[in-house]
N, C-alpha and C positions, 0 to 999 in steps of 0.2 A: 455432526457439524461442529467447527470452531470458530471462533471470532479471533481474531488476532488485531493487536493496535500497535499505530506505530505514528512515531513524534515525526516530521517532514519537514522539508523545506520548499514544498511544492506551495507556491504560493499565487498563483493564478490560474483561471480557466488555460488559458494555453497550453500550459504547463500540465494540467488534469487531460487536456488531450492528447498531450504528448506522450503519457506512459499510459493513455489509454488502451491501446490495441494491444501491449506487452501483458498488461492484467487483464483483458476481456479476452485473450487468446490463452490465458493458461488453464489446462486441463484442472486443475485443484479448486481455482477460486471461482466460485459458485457467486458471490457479488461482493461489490468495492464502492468505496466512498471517500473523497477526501472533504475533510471539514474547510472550507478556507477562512470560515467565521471562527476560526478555533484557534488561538495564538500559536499552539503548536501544530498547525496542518495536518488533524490528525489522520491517517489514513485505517481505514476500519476495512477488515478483510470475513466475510461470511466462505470459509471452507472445507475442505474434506479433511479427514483428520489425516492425510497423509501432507501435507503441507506444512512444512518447518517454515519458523518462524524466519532465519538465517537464509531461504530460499527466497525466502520476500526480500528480507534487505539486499542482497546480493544484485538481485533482478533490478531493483531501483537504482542502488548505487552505480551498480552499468547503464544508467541513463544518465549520469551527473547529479544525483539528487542525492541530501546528506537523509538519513534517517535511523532510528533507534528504537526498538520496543518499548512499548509500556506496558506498566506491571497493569494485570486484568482490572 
C-alpha cells in the first residue's frame, strides 16, 4: 500500500462530493480523505502501489480543481 498527499483547492463538502464517485470508483484507491480543516485541502489517498501520483492530479484537474503533491 501507499499513501500519496496532495495540496487542493477542494474547499467544501460539495465540492468533496463532487469528485467523490471519480475517487470511490477508481480501481487503485483503496481510500480518500480531504482535510477541509487543513489550509491546504489536503487530499490523503490510501493505494495500490500501482497508482502514480500524476494519475491523481490529472483525474482532479479534469474536474476543475488546482492541486499539487506533497513531499511525504
Amino acid at each position: 500500500m501507499e499513501l500519496l498527499i496532495f495540496q487542493t483547492d477542494i474547499k467544501s463538502k460539495n465540492k468533496v462530493k463532487s469528485i467523490g464517485p471519480l475517487l470511490n470508483n477508481h480501481s487503485n484507491i483503496l481510500k480518500w480523505t480531504i482535510d477541509l480543516e487543513d489550509i491546504d485541502n489536503v487530499l490523503r489517498i490510501e493505494a495500490n502501489k500501482n497508482l502514480l501520483e500524476e494519475e491523481v492530479i490529472e483525474l482532479v484537474k479534469v474536474q476543475g480543481f488546482s492541486i499539487k503533491a506533497l513531499p511525504d
